[in-house]
ROZALO-256527 format. One record per residue (C-alpha): residue number from 1; y, z, x. Coordinates in pm, whole numbers, always signed. Example, Ala and Ser with C-alpha at 12.3 -4.5 7.8 and 13.67 -1.06 7.14 Angstrom:
2
num|y|z|x
1|-450|+780|+1230
2|-106|+714|+1367
This chain:
594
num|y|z|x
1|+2449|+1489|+798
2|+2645|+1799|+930
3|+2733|+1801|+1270
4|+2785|+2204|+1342
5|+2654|+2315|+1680
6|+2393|+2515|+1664
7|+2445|+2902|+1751
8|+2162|+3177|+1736
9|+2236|+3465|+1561
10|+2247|+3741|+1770
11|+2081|+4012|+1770
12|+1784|+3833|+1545
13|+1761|+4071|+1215
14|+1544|+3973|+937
15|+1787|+3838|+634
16|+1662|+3815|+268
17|+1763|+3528|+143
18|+1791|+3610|-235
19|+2014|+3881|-117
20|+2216|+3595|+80
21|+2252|+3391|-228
22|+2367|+3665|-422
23|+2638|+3748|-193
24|+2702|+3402|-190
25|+2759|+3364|-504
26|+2495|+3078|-587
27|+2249|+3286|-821
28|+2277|+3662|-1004
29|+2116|+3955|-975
30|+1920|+3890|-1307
31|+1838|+3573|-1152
32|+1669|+3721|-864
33|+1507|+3930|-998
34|+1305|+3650|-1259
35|+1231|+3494|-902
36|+1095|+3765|-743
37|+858|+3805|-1077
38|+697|+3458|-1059
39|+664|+3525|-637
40|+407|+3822|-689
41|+226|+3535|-927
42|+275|+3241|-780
43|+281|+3417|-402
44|+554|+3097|-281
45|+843|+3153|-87
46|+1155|+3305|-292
47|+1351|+3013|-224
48|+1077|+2764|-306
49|+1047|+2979|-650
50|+1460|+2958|-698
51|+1450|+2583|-692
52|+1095|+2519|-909
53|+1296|+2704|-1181
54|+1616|+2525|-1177
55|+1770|+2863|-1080
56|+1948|+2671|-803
57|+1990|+2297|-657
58|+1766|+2270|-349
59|+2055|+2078|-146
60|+2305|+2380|-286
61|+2017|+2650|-124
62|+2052|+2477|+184
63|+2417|+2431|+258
64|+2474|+2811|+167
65|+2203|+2872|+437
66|+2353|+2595|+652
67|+2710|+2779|+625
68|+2590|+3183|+649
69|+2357|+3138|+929
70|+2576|+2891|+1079
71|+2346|+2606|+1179
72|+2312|+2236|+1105
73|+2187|+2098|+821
74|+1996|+1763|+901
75|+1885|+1512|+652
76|+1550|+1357|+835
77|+1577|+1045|+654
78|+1893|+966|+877
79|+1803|+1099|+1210
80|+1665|+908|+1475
81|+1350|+1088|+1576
82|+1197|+1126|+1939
83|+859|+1110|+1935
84|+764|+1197|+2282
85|+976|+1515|+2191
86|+833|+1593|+1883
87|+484|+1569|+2049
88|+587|+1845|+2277
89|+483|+2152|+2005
90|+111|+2132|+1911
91|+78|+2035|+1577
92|-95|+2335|+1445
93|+226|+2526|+1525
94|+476|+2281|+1375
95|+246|+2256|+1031
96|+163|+2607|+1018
97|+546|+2741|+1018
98|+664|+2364|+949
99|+868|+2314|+1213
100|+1000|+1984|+1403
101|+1156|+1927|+1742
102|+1413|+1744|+1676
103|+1642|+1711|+2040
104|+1675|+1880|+2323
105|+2029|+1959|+2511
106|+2134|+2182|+2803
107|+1798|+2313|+2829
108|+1779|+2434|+2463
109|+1541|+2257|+2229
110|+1691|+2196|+1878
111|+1450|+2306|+1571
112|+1428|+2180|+1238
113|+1267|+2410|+992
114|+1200|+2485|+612
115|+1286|+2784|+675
116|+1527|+2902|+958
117|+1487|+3253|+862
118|+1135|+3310|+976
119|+1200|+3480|+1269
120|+802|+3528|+1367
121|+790|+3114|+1335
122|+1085|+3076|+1598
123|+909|+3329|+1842
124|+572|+3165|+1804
125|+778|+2848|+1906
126|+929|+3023|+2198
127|+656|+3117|+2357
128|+463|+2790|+2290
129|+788|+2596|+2424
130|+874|+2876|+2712
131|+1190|+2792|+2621
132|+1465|+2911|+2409
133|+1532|+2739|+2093
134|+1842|+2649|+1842
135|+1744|+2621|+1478
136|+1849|+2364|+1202
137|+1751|+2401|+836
138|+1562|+2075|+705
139|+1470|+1970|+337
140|+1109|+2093|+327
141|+967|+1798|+165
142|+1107|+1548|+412
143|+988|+1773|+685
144|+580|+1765|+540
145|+652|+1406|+489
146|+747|+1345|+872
147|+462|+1551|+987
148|+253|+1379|+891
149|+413|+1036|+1014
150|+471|+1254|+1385
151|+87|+1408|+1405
152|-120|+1085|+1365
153|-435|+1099|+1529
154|-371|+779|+1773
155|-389|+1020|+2094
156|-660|+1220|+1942
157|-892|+838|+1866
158|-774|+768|+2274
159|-922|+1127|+2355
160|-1252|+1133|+2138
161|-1286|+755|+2233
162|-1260|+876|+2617
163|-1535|+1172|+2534
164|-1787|+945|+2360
165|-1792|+741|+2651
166|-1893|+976|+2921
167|-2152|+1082|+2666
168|-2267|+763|+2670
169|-2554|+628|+2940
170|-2506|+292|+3090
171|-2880|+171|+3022
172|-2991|+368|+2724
173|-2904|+494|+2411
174|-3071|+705|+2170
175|-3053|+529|+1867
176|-3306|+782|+1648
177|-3041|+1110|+1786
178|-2727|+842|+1611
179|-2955|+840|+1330
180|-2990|+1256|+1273
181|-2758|+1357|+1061
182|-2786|+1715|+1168
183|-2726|+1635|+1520
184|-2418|+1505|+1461
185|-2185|+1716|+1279
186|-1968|+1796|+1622
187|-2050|+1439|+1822
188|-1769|+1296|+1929
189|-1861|+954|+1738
190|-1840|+1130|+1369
191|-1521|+1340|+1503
192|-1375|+942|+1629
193|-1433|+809|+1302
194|-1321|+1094|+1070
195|-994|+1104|+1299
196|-940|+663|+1228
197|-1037|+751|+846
198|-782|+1012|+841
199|-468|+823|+1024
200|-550|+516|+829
201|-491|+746|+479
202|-234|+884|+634
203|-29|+567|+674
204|-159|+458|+326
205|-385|+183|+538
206|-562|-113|+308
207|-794|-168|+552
208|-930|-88|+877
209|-1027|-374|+1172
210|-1271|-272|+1461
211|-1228|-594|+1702
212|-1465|-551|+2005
213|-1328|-758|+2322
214|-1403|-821|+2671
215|-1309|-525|+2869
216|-1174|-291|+2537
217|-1218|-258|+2187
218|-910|-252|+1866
219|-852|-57|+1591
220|-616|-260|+1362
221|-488|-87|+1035
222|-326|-333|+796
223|-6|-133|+651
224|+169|-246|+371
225|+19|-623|+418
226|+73|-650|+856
227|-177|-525|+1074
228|-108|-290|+1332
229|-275|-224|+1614
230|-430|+36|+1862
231|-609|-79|+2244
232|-903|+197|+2315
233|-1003|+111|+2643
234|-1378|+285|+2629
235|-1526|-67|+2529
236|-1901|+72|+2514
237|-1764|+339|+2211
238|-1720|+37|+1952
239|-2093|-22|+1968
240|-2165|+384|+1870
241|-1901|+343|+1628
242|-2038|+29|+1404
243|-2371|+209|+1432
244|-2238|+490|+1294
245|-2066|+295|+1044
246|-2382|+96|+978
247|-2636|+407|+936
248|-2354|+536|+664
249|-2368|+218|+478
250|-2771|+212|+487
251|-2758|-112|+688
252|-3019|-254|+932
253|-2921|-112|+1291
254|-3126|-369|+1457
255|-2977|-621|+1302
256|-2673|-741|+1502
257|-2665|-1108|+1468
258|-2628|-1154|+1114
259|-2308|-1108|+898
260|-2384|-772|+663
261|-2208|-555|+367
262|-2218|-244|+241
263|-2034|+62|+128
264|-1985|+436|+120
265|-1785|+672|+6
266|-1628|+965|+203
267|-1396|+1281|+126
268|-1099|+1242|+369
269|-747|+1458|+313
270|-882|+1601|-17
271|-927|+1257|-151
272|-1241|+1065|-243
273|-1222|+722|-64
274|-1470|+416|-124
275|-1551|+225|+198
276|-1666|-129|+164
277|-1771|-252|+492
278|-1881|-575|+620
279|-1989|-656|+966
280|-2012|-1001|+1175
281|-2141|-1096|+1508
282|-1858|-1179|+1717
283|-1857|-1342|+2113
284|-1821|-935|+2260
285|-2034|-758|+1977
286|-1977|-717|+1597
287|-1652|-701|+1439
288|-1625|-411|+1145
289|-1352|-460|+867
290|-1351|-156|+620
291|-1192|-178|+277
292|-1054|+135|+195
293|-1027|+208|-219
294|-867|+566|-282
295|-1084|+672|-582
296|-860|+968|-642
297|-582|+759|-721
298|-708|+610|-1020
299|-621|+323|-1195
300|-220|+222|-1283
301|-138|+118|-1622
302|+61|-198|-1698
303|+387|-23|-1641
304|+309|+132|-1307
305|+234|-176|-1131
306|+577|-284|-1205
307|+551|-592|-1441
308|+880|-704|-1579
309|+955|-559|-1909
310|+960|-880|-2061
311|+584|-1000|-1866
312|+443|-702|-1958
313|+492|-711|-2303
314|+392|-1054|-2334
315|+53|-987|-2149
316|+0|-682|-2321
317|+29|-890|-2659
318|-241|-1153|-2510
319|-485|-978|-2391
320|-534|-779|-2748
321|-617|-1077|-2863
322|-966|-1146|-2986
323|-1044|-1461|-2824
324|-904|-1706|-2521
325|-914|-1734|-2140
326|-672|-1521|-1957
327|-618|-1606|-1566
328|-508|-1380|-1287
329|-394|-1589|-1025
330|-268|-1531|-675
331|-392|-1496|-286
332|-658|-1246|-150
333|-481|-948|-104
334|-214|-1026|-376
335|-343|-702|-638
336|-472|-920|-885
337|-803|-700|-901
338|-556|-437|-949
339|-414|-578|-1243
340|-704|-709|-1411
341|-818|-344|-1399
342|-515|-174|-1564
343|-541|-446|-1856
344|-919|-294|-1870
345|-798|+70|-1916
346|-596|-18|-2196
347|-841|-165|-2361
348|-1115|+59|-2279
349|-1163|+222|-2634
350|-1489|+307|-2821
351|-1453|-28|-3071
352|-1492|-240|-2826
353|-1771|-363|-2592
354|-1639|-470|-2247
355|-1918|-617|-1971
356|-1755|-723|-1606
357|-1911|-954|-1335
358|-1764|-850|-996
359|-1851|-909|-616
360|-1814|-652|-552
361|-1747|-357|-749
362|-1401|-158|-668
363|-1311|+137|-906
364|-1599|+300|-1155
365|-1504|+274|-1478
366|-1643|+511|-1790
367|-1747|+306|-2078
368|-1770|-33|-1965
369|-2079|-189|-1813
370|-2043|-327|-1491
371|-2241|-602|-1329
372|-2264|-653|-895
373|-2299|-992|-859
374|-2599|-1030|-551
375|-2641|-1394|-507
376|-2961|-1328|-276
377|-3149|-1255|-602
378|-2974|-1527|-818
379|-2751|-1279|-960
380|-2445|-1504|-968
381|-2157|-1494|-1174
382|-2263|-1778|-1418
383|-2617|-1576|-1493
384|-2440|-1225|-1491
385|-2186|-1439|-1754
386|-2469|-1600|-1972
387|-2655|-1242|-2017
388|-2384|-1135|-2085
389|-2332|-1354|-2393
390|-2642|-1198|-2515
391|-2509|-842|-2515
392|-2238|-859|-2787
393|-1937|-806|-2588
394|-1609|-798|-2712
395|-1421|-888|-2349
396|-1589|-985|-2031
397|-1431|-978|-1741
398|-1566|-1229|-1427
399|-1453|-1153|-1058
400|-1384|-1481|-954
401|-1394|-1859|-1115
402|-1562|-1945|-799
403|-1741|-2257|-901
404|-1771|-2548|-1188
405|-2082|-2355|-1413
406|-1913|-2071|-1402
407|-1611|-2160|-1504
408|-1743|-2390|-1780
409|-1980|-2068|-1914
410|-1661|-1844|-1891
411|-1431|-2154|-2089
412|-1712|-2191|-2364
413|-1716|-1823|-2404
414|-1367|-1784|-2432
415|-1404|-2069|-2706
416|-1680|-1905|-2941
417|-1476|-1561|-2971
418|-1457|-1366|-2669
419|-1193|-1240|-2435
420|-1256|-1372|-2102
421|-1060|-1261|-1839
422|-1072|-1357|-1469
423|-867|-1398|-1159
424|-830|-1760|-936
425|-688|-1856|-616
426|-391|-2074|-666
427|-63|-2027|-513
428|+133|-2068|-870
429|+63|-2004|-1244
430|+147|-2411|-1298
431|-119|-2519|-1079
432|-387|-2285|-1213
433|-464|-2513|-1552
434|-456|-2764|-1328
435|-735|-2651|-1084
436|-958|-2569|-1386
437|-952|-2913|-1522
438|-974|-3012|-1133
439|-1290|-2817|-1078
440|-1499|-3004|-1351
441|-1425|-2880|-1727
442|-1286|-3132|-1953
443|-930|-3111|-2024
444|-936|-3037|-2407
445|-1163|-2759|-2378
446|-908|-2591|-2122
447|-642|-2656|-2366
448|-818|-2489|-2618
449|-929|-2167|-2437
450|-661|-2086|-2209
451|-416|-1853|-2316
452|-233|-1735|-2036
453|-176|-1776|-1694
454|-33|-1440|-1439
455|+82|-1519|-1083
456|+138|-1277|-874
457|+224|-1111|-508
458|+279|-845|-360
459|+643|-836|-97
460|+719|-564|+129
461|+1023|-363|+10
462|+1307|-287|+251
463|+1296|+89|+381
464|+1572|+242|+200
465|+1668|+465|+468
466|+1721|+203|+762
467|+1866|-102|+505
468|+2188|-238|+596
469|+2398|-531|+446
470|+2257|-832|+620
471|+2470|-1159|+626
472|+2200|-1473|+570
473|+2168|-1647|+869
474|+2249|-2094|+824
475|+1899|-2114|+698
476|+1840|-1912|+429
477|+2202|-2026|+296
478|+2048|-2373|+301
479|+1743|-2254|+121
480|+1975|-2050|-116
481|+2205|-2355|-187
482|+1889|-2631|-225
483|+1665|-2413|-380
484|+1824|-2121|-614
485|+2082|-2372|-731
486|+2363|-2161|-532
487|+2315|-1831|-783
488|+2286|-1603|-513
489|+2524|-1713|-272
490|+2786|-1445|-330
491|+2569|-1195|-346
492|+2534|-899|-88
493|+2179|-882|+86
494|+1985|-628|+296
495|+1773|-596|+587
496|+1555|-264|+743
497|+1704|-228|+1086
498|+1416|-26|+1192
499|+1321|+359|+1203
500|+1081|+661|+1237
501|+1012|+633|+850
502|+895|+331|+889
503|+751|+252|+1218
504|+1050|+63|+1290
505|+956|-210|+1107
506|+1223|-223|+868
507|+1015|-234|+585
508|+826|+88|+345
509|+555|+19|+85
510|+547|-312|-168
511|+607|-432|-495
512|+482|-705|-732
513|+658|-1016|-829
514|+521|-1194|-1103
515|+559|-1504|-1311
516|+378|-1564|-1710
517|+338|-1915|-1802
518|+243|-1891|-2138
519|+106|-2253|-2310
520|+327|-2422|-2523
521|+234|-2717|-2722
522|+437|-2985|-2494
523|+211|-2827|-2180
524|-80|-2864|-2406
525|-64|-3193|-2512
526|-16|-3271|-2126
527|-325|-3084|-2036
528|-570|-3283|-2257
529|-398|-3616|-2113
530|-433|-3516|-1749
531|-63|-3574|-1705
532|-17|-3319|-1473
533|+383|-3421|-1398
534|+400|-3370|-1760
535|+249|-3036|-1737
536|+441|-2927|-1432
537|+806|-3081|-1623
538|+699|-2915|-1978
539|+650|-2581|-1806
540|+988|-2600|-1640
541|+1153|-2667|-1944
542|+951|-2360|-2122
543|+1256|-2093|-2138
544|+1019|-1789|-2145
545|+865|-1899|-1787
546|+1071|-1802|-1457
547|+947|-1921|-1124
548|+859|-1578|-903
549|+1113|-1658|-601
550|+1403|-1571|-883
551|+1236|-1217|-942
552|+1168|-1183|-601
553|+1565|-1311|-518
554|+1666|-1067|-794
555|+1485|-791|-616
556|+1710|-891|-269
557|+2016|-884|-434
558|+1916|-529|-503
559|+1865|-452|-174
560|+1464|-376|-250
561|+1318|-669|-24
562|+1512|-904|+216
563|+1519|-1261|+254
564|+1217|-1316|+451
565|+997|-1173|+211
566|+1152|-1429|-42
567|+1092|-1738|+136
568|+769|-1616|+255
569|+599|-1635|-102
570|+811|-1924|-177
571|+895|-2164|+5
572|+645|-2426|+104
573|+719|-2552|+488
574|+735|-2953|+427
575|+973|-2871|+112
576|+1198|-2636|+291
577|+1191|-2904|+583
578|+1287|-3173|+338
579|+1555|-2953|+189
580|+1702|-2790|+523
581|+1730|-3205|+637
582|+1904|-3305|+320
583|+2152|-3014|+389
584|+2286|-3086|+718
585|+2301|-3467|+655
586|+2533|-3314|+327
587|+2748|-3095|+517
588|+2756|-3372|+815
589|+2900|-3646|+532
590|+3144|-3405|+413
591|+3225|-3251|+731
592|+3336|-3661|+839
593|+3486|-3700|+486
594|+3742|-3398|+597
């Protein structure tokens, strides 16, 4: 990051900034001119054009800026932001001539911009401020990018929140005007829950809490796997709110002291996002958890989930073929929906005839007929799974192998010539053959059907622009010496140390670790005895099968995830107890042995 003070140019004159790099030397005439061409088409900003057509390198544009107009160049990534400060210029004004307050010294605020030359854009600012401002020239992608992180709508729930309530009676409340859609385009309920729909795409929320207490209600967004959480203090609005939510989902209003689901979908951002919903009587009112599933997104393929090259291919190979059980194993919350979906997509073609039992149902997909399991009416997965049998499919998919009939329908089925494919919550790919012999199914015919077994989770990643080398503390060397056999003990590890980027929590989006266990015959011969030590020993000794922790311990040595998130998918408490024990009586022997 350069560290040049700041100096206005003065007297302000408009400077063309193709003319600029020309003298400059960074682009020709000829050049130029192609740029100004595709402007009068494409109607962007010259230098925008320059650096869409590789005419120039967008951090080369900026230093020559940087250096002629003699200001700062400031990469955001590495600047620690103020966010009172930034909240000082109204957010209409910093995204409409993307703009960012960045500090503020002997009276002069400090401006980071896209563009510094906009001269109308620093005036606007001026006056808005009523105070003079120095300018600093910003990448214009990191700057859209912290916007958006700055402008959340937390103060703007807090206002609409305080609104609804004095809108609100203390003995009544119209329940038939909450109900008219046309009377509520501007109420301050719709505008409350648009804004919480909007921040929770914004920060790329899973899901959305609304926990009534006592004397307030909370709005908890789970980001990246950890809730986070916001205290509104207008109690009485979380009652409007759920009704709102509840009249959207075309639930029963009146009915507040039974559990309920539902769903809608809603354009937020641009984006089409499906809202399941499901509501339960709690000690201060109902409690609201929305599941939020970004339609527009679509639906990865195998590679963009991030299997190992090696995984993937194997999986890819086993799921083409005709027949066998395939499992997809892992906690709630893990992706393995996810996954089971983007093994759907590549098999979606017109030869084949693909029929899925779900509870519920969480991407649309063309071609293949999908079944919402309703146990009020019976519809469970077993009967979706025997109809099924009756409509020639090629691969069914079922949700869940929730209970003993539905896994033995789903085992036969995989037996007589059909791809069956489901998911099951087990903390390990060992134990899952296990559990399905456990859960009532006779050993041989598991041995027969199943195929395959993927386990999976999903670890927050380190934010790459806080990370710093982070010695292991004496525990996790312990854990590294009992458990990884000592392999990563020279290796360099990192932690987040906490930022603007992200939330200063040191960590910044996830990734998958996986492990295959593919049956050999050793595992299967163990599987029809019920020798589970057997089974557990002959997958150990199977060369293609790696535990997750190492992928997820490779993934720390490259300074994507830290420690924590290793030993927090892998290590069991009693184990690491046991282990952590066994360590210090070690070093105390040897330590008396010196």
């Amino acid at each position: 990051m350069t560290t040049l003070t700041p100096t206005d140019p003065s007297p302000r004159k408009r400077i063309r900034l193709g003319d600029l790099l020309v003298e400059a030397g960074a682009i020709t005439n000829g050049q130029l001119n192609l740029a100004l061409q595709e402007q009068k088409i494409t109607g962007k900003k010259v230098g925008r054009v320059l650096v869409d057509m590789g005419l120039i390198q967008e951090q080369q544009l900026l230093l020559t800026l940087s250096g002629h107009l003699k200001i700062p160049f400031i990469e955001l990534r590495q600047y620690q932001l103020n966010n009172d400060l930034m909240q000082k210029l109204d957010e209409n004004i910093a995204r409409r001539f993307r703009c960012l307050l960045l500090s503020k010294k002997d009276g002069k605020y400090l401006l980071g911009m896209a563009d510094p030359l906009d001269l109308v854009a620093i005036d606007e600012v001026e006056k808005a401020l009523k105070e003079d401002v120095a300018t600093a020239i910003v990448r214009e992608s990191e700057l859209l990018a912290t916007l958006d992180v700055v402008y959340r709508n937390t103060s703007e729930i807090e206002s609409l929140a305080g609104q609804l309530e004095g809108e609100l009676s203390q003995s009544d409340f119209d329940i038939a005007d909450l109900a008219d859609e046309s009377d509520l385009q501007d109420a301050p309920v719709v505008r409350l829950l648009q804004s919480v729909l909007e921040d929770a795409i914004s920060v790329e929320a899973s899901d959305i809490h609304i926990e009534p207490d006592e004397t307030v209600f909370r709005i908890r967004m789970r980001i990246d796997g950890v809730l986070q959480e916001q205290v509104v203090k207008e109690k009485r609005v979380a009652s409007a709110l759920v009704m709102r939510l509840k009249i959207m989902s075309n639930l029963d209003i009146s009915e507040k002291r039974l559990p309920q689901d539902g769903r809608f979908n809603v354009g937020v951002k641009g984006r089409s996002v499906d809202v399941r919903i499901s509501t339960m009587p709690v000690q201060f009112g109902e409690s609201v958890v929305m599941r939020l599933l970004d339609q527009s997104a679509g639906i990865l393929n195998l590679t963009e989930l991030g299997l190992p090259k090696d995984i993937r291919e194997r999986f890819e190979v086993m799921i083409e073929r005709p027949h066998g059980l395939i499992l997809v194993t892992g906690p709630t919350g893990s992706g393995k929906t996810t996954t089971l979906y983007s093994a759907l997509s590549k098999l979606n073609t017109p030869k084949r005839k693909i029929i899925t039992a779900e509870d519920p149902i969480e991407y649309r997909l063309s071609r293949i007929n999908q079944v919402q399991v309703n146990p009020k009416i019976n519809l469970t997965f077993a009967s979706v799974l025997r109809t099924a049998l009756r409509q020639d499919p090629d691969i069914i998919l079922v949700g869940e192998m929730r209970d003993q009939e539905t896994v033995s329908i789903g085992v036969r089925a995989a037996m007589t010539g059909h791809m069956v494919m489901s998911t099951l919550h087990t903390n390990d790919a060992v134990s899952s053959a296990i559990r399905l012999a456990d859960m009532g199914v006779e050993p041989y015919m598991v041995a027969s059907a199943l195929r395959g077994v993927l386990a999976q989770r999903l670890i927050r990643k380190v934010c790459q622009d806080c990370k710093a080398p982070h010695e292991p503390d004496t525990r996790a060397k312990l854990w590294l010496h009992n458990m990884a056999g000592g392999r990563f003990q020279t290796s360099e590890f990192f932690k987040g140390e906490g930022c603007y980027q992200c939330n200063n929590t040191g960590y910044k989006g996830r990734i998958g670790v996986y492990e295959w266990l593919e049956l050999d015959d050793d595992m299967l011969v163990a599987l029809r005895d019920q020798n589970h030590n057997d089974f557990i020993q002959a997958a150990k000794r199977n060369t293609s099968f790696k535990p997750m922790e190492e992928l997820a311990l490779e993934y720390a040595e490259q300074g994507i995830t830290d420690l924590e998130e290793v030993f927090r998918i892998s290590v069991d408490l009693d184990d690491f107890e046991t282990a952590h024990d066994a360590s210090i009586e070690k070093v105390t022997a040897e330590e008396k042995d010196a």
